[in-house]
Each structure stands twice: as C-alpha cells, then as structure tokens.
C-alpha positions as CSV (number, residue, x, y, z in Angstrom):
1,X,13.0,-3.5,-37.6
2,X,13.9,-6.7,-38.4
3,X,12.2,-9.9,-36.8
4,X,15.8,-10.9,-35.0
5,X,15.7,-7.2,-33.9
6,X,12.1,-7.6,-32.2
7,X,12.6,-11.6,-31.2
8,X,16.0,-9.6,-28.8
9,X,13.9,-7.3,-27.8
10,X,11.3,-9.3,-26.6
11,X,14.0,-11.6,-24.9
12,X,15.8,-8.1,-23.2
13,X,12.5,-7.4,-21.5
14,X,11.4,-10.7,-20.4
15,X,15.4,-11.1,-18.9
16,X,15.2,-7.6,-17.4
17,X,12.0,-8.9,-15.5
18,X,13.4,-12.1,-14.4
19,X,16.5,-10.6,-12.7
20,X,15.2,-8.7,-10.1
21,X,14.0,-11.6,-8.9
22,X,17.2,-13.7,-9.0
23,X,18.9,-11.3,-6.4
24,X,16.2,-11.5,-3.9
25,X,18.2,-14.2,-1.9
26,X,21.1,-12.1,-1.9
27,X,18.9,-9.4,-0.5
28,X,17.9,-11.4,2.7
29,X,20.7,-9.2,4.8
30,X,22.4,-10.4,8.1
31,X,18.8,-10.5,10.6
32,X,17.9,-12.9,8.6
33,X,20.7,-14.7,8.6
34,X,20.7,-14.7,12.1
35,X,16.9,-15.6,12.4
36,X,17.9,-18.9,10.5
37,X,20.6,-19.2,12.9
38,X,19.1,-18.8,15.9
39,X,16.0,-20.9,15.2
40,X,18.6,-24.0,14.2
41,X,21.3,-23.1,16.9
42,X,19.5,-20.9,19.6
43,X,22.7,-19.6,19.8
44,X,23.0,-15.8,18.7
45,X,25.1,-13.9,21.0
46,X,25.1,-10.9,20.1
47,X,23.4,-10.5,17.3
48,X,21.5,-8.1,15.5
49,X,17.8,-9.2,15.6
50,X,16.4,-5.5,15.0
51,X,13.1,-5.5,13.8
52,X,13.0,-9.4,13.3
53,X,9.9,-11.8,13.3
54,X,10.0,-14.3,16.1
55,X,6.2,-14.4,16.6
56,X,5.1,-17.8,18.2
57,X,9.5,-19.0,18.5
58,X,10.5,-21.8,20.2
59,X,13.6,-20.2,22.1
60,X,13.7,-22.5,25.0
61,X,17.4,-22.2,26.2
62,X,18.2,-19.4,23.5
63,X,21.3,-17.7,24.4
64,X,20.9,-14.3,23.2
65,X,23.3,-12.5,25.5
66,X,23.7,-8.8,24.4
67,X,21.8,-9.5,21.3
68,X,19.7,-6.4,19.4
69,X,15.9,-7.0,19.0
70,X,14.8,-3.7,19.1
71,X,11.5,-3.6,17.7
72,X,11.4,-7.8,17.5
73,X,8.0,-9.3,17.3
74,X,8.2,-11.8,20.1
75,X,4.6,-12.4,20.4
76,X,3.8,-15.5,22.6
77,X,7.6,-16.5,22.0
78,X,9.0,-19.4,24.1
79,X,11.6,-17.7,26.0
80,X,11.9,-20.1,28.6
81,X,15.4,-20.5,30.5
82,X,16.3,-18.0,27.7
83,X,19.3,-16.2,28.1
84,X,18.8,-12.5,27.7
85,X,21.3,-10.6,29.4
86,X,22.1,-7.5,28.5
87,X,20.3,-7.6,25.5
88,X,18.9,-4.3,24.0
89,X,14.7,-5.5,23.8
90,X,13.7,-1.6,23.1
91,X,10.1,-1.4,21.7
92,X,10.1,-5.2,21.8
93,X,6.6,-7.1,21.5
94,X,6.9,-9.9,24.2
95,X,3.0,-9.9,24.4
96,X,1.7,-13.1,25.8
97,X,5.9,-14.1,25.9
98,X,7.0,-16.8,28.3
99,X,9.8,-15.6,29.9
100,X,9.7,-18.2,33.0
101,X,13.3,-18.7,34.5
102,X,14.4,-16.3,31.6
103,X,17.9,-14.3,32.7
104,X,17.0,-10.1,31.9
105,X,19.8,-9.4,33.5
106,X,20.6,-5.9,32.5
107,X,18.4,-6.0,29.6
108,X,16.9,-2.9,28.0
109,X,13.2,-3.5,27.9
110,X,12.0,0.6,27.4
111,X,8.8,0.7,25.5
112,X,8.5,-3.3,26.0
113,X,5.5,-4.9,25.5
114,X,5.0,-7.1,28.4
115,X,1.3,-7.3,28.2
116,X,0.4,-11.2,29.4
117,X,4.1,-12.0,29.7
118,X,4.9,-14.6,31.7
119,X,8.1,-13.6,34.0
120,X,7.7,-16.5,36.7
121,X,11.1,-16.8,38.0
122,X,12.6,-14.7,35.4
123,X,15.4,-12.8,36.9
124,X,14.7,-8.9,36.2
125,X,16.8,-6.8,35.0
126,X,17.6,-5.1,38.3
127,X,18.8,-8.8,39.4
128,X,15.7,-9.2,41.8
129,X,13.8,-13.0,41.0
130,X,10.1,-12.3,39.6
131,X,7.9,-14.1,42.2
132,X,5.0,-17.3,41.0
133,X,2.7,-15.7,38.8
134,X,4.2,-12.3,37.3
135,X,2.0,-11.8,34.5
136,X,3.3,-8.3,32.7
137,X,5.1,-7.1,35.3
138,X,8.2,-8.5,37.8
139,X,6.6,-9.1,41.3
C-alpha cells in the first residue's frame, strides 16, 4: 500500500463515521415535528402525538381536537382550557396533569393515568362537568 492509499483510507473511515450523524435531523420524523409545532402554536389538530414527551408542557389553550397521544407523557402538563376532544389519550400519563376547564369531550382515555390529575371543571368525556376538586377521577 501506498501512503495516498492509507491517507484515503483513513479519510473513508473517519467520513463513514461522520455521516450517520449528519442524517440524524432528517431522522426526527413527523411527532416531532408536531411537538415543535404544538409547543410554538398550541395548535395541533389532529395530530399524531403517539408516544411523545410533553412532561411538565405548557398547553394552556392547546387545541388538540382528535389528536393521537397514545402513550404521551403528559406528566404534570398544563392542560388548562385545553382542547381535547375526541382525541385518542390511550395509555396516556396525565399524572399530576391539570386538566381544569379542559374539553374531554369524547376522548379515549383507556389505560389513562389520571393519578393526581386535576379535572376541576373539565368536561368528561361523557359531556357531564367534573365538579371543584376532581383529583384523578370526574366527580
């Protein structure tokens, strides 16, 4: 081998190491792109939210009509006034949530949980208003 040969080489390995990397913000995928969105907007009707990190959100007045958080983390996210009709919240982590004067209308909340969520106000998914104080469950 010649040392042009092995100086190549050397650059061919380095290069193949470095490119994996470059694609990594083409990688992000739509949820993400709808995270962003949401957290500038709070507007993501709609949208698919599956498995996404909200943890700790400030989604005061999000509209997220018919939007797909299966499996979202919405730990002690600000869901206040939030629009959340129809919107599929399957497996969802809404522990210590606030969900005050939040619209469920409709929602799918199977396997929620609601531990410590506050639902004062919120209208249930059955359209019945949660009473003062609903803590984890509609009163």
């Amino acid at each position: 081998m010649t040392a042009q040969t092995t100086v190549v080489q050397q650059c061919m390995k380095k290069l193949l190491l470095i490119l994996p990397l470059l694609a990594l913000p083409l990688l992000a995928g739509p949820v993400e792109d709808n995270i962003a969105t949401l957290k500038s907007t709070k507007q993501c009707p709609g949208c698919d939210l599956h498995g996404a990190d909200l943890k700790h959100a400030n989604l005061t007045g999000a509209n997220l009509y018919s939007a797909d958080l299966r499996g979202a983390n919405l730990t002690g996210a600000n869901l206040m006034r939030a629009n959340l009709r129809e919107a599929n919240l399957t497996r969802a982590d809404l522990t210590r949530a606030d969900l005050t004067l939040a619209d469920l209308t409709r929602a799918d909340l199977t396997r929620a949980d609601l531990l410590r969520a506050n639902l004062t106000g919120a209208i249930w998914m059955d359209g019945r208003i949660c009473a003062a104080e609903s803590i984890g469950v509609c009163k």
